[in-house]
MARVOKE-548324 format. One record per residue (C-alpha): y, z, x. Coordinates in steps of 0.2 Angstrom, whole numbers, plus 5000, padded with zeros to 4 digits. Layout:
! MARVOKE-548324
+------+------+------+
|   yy |   zz |   xx |
+------+------+------+
|    Y |    Z |    X |
...
+------+------+------+
! end
This chain:
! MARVOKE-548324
+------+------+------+
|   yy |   zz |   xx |
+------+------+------+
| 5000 | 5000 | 5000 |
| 5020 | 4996 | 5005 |
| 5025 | 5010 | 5012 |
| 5041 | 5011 | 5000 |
| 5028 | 5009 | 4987 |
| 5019 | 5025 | 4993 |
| 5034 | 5032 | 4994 |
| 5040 | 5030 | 4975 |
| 5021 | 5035 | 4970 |
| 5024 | 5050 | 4977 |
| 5040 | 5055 | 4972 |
| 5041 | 5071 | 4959 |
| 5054 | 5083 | 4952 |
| 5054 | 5101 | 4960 |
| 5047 | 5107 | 4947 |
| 5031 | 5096 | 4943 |
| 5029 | 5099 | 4962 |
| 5030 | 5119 | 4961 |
| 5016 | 5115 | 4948 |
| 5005 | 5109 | 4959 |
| 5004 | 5127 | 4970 |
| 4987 | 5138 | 4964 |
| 4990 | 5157 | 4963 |
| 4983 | 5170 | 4974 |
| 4985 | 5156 | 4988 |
| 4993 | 5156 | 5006 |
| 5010 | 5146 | 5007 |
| 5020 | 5142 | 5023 |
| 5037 | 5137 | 5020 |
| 5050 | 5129 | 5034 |
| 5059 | 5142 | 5043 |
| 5077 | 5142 | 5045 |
| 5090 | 5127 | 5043 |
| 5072 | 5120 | 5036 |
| 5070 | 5132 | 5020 |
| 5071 | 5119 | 5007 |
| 5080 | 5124 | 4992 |
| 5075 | 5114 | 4977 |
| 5057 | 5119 | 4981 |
| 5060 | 5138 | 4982 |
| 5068 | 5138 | 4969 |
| 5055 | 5129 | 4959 |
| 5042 | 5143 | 4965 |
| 5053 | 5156 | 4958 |
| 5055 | 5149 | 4942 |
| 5036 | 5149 | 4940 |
| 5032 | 5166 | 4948 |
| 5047 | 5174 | 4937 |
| 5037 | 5166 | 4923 |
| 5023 | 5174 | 4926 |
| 5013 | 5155 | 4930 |
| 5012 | 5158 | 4949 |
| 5006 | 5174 | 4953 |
| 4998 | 5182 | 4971 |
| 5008 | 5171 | 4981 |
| 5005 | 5176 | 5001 |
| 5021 | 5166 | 5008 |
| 5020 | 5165 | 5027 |
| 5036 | 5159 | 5039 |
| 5046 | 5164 | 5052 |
| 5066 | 5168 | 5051 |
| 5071 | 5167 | 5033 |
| 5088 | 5161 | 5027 |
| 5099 | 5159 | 5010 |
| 5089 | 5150 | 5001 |
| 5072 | 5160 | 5003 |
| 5085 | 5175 | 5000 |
| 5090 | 5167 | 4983 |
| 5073 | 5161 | 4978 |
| 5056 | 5169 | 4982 |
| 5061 | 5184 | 4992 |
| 5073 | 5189 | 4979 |
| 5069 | 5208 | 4974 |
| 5063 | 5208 | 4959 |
| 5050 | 5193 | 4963 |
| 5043 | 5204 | 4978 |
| 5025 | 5209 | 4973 |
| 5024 | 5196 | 4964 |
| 5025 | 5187 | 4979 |
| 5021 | 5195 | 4997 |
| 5030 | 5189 | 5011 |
| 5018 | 5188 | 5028 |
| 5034 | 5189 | 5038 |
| 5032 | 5186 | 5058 |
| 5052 | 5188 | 5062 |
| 5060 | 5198 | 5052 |
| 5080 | 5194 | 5048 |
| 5092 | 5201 | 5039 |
| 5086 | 5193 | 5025 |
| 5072 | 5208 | 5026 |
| 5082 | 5219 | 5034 |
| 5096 | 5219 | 5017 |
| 5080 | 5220 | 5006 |
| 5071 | 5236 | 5015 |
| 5090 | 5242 | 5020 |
| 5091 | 5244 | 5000 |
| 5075 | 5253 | 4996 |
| 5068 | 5261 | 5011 |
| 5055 | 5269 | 5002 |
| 5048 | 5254 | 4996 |
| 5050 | 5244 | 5013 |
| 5031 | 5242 | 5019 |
| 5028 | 5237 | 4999 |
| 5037 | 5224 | 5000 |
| 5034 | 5216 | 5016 |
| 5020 | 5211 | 5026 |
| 5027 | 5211 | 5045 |
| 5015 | 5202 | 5054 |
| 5013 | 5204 | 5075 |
| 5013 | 5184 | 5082 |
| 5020 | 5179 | 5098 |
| 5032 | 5163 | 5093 |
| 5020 | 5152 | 5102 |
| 5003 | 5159 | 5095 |
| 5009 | 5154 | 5075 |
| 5000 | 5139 | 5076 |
| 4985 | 5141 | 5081 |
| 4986 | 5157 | 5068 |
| 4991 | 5147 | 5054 |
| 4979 | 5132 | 5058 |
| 4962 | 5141 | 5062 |
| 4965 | 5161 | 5053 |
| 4974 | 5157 | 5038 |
| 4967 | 5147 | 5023 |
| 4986 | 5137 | 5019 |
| 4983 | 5129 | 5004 |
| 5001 | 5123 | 5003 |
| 5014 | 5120 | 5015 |
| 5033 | 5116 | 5008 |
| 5046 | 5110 | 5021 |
| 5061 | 5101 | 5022 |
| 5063 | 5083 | 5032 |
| 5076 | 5070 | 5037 |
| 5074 | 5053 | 5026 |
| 5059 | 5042 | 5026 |
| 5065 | 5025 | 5040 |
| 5058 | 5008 | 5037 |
| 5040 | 5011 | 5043 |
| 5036 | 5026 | 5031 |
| 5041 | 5041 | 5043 |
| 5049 | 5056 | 5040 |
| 5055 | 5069 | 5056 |
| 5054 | 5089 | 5053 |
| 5074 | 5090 | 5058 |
| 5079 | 5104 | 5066 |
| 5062 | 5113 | 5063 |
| 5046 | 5105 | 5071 |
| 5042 | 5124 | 5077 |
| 5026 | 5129 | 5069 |
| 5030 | 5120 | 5053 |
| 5023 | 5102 | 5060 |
| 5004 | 5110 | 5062 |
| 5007 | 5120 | 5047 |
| 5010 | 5105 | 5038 |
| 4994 | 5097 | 5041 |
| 4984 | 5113 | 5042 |
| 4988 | 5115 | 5024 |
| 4976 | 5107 | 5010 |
| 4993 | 5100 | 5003 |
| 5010 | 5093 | 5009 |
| 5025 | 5096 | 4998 |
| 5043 | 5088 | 5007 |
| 5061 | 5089 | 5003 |
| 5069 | 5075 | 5008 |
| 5088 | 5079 | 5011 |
| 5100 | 5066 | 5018 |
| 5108 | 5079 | 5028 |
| 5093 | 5084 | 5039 |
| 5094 | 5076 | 5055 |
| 5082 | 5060 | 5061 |
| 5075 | 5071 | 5078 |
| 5064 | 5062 | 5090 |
| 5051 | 5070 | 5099 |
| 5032 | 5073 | 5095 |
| 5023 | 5074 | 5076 |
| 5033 | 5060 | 5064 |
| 5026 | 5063 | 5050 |
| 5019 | 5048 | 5039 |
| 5020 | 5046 | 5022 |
| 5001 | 5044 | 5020 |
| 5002 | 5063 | 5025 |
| 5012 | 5070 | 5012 |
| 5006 | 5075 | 4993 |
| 5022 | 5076 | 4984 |
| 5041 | 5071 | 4989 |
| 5056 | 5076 | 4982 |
| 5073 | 5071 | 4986 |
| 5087 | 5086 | 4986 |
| 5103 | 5084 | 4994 |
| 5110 | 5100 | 5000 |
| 5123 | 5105 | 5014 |
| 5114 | 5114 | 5027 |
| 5114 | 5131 | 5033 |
| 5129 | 5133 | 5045 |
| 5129 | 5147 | 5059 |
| 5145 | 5151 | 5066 |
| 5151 | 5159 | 5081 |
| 5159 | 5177 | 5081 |
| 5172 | 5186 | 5092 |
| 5163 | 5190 | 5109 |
| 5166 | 5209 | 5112 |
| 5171 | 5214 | 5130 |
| 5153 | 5218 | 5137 |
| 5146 | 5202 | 5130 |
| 5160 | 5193 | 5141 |
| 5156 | 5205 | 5156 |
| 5137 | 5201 | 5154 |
| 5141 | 5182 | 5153 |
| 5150 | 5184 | 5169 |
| 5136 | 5191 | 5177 |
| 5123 | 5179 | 5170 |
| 5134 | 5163 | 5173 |
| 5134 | 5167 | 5191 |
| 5114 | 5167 | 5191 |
| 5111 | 5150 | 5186 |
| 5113 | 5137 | 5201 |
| 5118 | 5118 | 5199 |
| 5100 | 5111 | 5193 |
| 5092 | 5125 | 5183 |
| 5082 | 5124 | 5170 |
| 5089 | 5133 | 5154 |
| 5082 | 5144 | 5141 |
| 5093 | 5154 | 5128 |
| 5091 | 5164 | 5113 |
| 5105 | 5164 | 5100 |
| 5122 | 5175 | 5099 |
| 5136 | 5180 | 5107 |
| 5130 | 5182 | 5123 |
| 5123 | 5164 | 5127 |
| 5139 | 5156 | 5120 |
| 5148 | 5165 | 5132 |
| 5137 | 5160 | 5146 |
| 5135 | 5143 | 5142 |
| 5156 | 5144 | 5141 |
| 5156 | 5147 | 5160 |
| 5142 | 5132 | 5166 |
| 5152 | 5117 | 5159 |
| 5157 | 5115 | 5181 |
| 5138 | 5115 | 5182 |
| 5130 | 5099 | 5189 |
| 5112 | 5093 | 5182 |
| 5106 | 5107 | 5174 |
| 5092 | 5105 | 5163 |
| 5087 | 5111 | 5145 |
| 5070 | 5116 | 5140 |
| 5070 | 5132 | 5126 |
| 5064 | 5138 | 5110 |
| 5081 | 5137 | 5101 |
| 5094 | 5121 | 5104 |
| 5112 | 5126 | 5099 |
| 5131 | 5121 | 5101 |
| 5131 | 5128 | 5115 |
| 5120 | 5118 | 5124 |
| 5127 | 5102 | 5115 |
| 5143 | 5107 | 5122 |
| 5134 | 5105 | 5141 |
| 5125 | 5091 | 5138 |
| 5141 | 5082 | 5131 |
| 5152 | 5088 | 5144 |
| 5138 | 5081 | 5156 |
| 5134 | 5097 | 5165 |
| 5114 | 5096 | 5156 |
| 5108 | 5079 | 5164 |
| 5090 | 5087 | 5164 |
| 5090 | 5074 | 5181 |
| 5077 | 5086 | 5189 |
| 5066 | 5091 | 5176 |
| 5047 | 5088 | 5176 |
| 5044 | 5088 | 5159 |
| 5051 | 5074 | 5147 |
| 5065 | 5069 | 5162 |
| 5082 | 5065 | 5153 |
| 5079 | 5075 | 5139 |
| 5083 | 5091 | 5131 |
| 5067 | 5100 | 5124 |
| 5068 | 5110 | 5109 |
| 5057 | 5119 | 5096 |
| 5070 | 5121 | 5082 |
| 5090 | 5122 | 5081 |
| 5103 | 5131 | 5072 |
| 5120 | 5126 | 5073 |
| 5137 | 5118 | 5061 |
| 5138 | 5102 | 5054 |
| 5147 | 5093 | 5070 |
| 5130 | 5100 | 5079 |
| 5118 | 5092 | 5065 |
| 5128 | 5075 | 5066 |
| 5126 | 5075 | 5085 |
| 5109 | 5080 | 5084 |
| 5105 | 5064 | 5073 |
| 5096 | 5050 | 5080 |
| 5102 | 5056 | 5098 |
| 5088 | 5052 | 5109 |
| 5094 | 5066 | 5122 |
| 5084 | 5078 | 5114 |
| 5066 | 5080 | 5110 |
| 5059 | 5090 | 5100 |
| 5038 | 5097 | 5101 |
| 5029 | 5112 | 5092 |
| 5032 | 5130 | 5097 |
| 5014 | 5129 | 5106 |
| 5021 | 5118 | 5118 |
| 5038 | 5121 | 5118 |
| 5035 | 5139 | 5121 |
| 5016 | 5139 | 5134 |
| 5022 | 5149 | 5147 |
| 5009 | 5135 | 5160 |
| 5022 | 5121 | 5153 |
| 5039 | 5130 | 5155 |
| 5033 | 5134 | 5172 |
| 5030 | 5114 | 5176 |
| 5049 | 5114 | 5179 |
| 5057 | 5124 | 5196 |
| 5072 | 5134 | 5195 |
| 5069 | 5137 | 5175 |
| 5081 | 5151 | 5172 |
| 5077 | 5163 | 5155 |
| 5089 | 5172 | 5146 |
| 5085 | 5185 | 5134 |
| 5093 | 5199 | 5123 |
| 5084 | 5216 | 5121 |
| 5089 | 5232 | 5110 |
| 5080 | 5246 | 5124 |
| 5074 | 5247 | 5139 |
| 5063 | 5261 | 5148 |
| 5068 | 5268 | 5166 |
| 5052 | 5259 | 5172 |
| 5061 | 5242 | 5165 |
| 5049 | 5240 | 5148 |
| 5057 | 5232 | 5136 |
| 5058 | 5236 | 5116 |
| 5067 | 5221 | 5108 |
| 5061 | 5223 | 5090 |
| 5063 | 5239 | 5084 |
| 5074 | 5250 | 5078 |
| 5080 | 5267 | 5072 |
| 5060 | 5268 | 5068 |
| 5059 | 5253 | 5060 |
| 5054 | 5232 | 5063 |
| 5071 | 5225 | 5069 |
| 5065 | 5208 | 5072 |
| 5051 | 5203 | 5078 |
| 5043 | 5197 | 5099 |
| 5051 | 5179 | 5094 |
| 5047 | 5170 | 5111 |
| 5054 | 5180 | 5123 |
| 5038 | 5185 | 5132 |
| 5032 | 5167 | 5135 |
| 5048 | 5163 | 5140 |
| 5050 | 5179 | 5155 |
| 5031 | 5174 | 5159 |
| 5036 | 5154 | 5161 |
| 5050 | 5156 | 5171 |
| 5040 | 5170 | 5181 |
| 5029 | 5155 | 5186 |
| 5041 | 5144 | 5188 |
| 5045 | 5139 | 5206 |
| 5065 | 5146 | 5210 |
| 5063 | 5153 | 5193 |
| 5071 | 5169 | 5185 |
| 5071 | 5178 | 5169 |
| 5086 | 5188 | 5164 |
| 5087 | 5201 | 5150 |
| 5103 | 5207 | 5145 |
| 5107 | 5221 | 5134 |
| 5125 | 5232 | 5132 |
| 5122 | 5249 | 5138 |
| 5125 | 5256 | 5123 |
| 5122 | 5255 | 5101 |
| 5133 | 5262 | 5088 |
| 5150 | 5260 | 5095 |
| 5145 | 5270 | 5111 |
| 5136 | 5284 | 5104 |
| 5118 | 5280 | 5109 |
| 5110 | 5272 | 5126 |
| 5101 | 5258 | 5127 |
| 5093 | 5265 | 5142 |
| 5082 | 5277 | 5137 |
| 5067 | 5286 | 5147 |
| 5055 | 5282 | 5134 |
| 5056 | 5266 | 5122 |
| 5056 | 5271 | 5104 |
| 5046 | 5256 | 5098 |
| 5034 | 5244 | 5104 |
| 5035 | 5233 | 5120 |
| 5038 | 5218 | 5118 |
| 5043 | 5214 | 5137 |
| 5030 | 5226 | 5149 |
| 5036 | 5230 | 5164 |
| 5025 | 5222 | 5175 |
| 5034 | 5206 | 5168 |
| 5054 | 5212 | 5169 |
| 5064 | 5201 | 5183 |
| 5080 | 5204 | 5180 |
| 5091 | 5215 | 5171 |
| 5107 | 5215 | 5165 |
| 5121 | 5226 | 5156 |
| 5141 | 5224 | 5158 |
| 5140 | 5237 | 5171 |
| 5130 | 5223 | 5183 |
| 5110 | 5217 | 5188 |
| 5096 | 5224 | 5193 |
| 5082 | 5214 | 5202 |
| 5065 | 5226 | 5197 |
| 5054 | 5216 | 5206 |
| 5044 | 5225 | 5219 |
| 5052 | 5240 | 5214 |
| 5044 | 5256 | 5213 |
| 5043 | 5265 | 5196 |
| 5058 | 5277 | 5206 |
| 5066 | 5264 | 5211 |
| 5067 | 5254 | 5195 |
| 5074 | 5273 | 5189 |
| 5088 | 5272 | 5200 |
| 5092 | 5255 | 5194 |
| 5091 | 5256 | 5178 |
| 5102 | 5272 | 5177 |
| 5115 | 5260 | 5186 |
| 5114 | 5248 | 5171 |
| 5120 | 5264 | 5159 |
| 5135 | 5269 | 5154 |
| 5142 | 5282 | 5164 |
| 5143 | 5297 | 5152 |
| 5123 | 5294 | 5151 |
| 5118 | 5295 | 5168 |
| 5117 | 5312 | 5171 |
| 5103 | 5315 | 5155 |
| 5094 | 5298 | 5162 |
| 5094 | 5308 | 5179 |
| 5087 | 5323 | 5171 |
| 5074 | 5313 | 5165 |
| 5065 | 5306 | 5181 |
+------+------+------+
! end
């Protein structure tokens, strides 16, 4: 059959779609920018008419739409979110009923790059819903800003249900999706979440400072999202050749790549090109993101393999934490006793640039929480580890960096009391 032909046989409305998705089944959505919103909303309808029930909806990184839809309040139960990042889409709903927080969510430990092969081989999917860019001339679509673990998801799942939204960016790289693959179409035009940047506070730019005079003429970047790598990336634009190969692609790093300081000239890995898993950004950074065959974009189990980071030399990682331990483990998902976020990436990305020849991997915190009050030094972490301390390179506060490698657990001590904020140091010192 025509491939246009295909197409128009496949073509539904969001709601005879949502029909097509059995209760008591497992249901992986499109994380982030790639929530589609016509198709949540359509699963709402039904569960809050009592037609879908015992839903098991599994992602990563919710948004709005998820937020206005099927991880509404008074659906939860109804539904059960298998969360494995938790936003502040989860953090508003437990926030608001403490009590209830473990009811209503299903936080679920997974490495970034291990969500996959976990929703491919452990989980039953009997639907997948995502949102991609148009259909071109020879019947395929792209997964947009979110190839991540949604493009193996996709066709783990006993059925394919797509959103197609002229907005979504066309983004080359691995797993076009055919139209032969997909069970039901719909088409949706909606403007696509936007995140903006905020006022850097003082430590952020002190950090940056720091980190900006890590990162030599030809490394190879990885970034997380914030403050912090905006500021950094404000401060390489002087760089020469530097590469790009991270989990998240942002302004930021549009902004070196356009300025020419990313030529990605040394990388050994997809040469010429920016590698990415998913991307966040304004609507400039979706239009330039469009068609652009600078960037390239693979699933999280590649993007994210610690053996292929390391295939580049002089990869340099930058992370965020919320606590580190005086023997430099770090806790960079929990909080206040309870699951901030989630482990994300950040380990594969610390053990890749480990491996990597000339390679570093930073992670940067301010010293302190609550306007000062609490240290982010701490003798002992108060959650999990998501970053051991056999793995910790570099670390970094505004008050400067500490290099713990081949340091003894006293001399990581004395460093990390360094790192904290003055009036700390003395009950740190205590603590040895």
């Amino acid at each position: 059959m025509d491939v246009q032909e295909l197409y128009a046989a496949k073509l539904t409305s969001a709601d005879a779609a949502a029909e097509q998705v059995r209760s008591d089944s497992h249901v992986a959505m499109g994380m982030a920018v790639a929530e589609p919103p016509a198709l949540l909303a359509a699963l709402a309808r039904r569960v809050e008419a009592g037609s879908l029930t015992g839903m098991r909806l599994w992602y990563f990184h919710s948004m709005a739409h998820a937020a206005q839809s099927v991880l509404r309040r008074d659906l939860l139960g109804r539904v059960r979110p298998h969360c494995m990042f938790l936003s502040s889409v989860e953090r508003s709903l437990m926030k608001a009923d403490p009590s209830a927080s473990e009811e209503m969510i299903d936080f679920v430990p997974t490495a970034f790059s291990a969500s996959p092969q976990l929703l491919r081989e452990e989980i039953a999917l009997d639907t997948c819903v995502t949102m991609v860019s148009p259909m071109g001339k020879h019947g395929y679509f792209t997964f947009g800003t979110a190839n991540d673990y949604t493009s193996v998801a996709a066709r783990a799942a006993r059925r394919l249900i797509v959103e197609v939204n002229p907005l979504m960016p066309r983004v080359f790289g691995e797993s076009p999706l055919h139209i032969s693959e997909v069970d039901a179409v719909i088409e949706h035009r909606s403007p696509l979440i936007e995140v903006g940047e905020h006022a850097a506070a003082p430590e952020d730019e002190a950090i940056a400072e720091i980190v900006a005079g890590m990162i030599d003429d030809g490394a190879c970047l990885q970034m997380g999202i914030g403050n912090l790598p905006i500021e950094v990336c404000k401060r390489l634009t002087s760089r020469k050749d530097l590469g790009i190969h991270t989990e998240l692609l942002t302004p930021s790093f549009a902004g070196l790549m356009q300025c020419g300081a990313v030529t990605n000239r040394h990388k050994a890995t997809f040469p010429g090109r920016s590698v990415f898993t998913f991307a966040m950004g304004d609507t400039a950074f979706y239009d330039w993101l469009d068609d652009n065959q600078a960037v390239y974009s693979l699933p999280v189990d590649v993007v994210n393999d610690p053996r292929h980071i390391a295939k580049n030399d002089n990869v340099v990682s930058v992370n965020a934490t919320l606590q580190v331990d005086l023997s430099g483990a770090c806790n960079s998902e929990h909080m206040l006793g309870h699951q901030y976020s989630g482990s994300g990436g950040q380990l594969d990305f610390v053990r890749g640039a480990n491996a990597s020849k000339g390679g570093i991997s930073i992670i940067a915190c301010r010293s302190t929480a609550r306007d000062g009050a609490v240290s982010r030094i701490v003798p002992k972490l108060e959650g999990p580890v998501t970053t051991p301390r056999n793995d910790v390179h570099w670390i970094v506060t505004e008050f400067g960096a500490a290099n713990l490698r081949g340091k003894s657990l006293r001399e990581r001590a004395e460093a990390m009391i360094g790192l904290a904020h003055p009036r700390f140091r003395d009950e740190l010192a205590k603590a040895l």
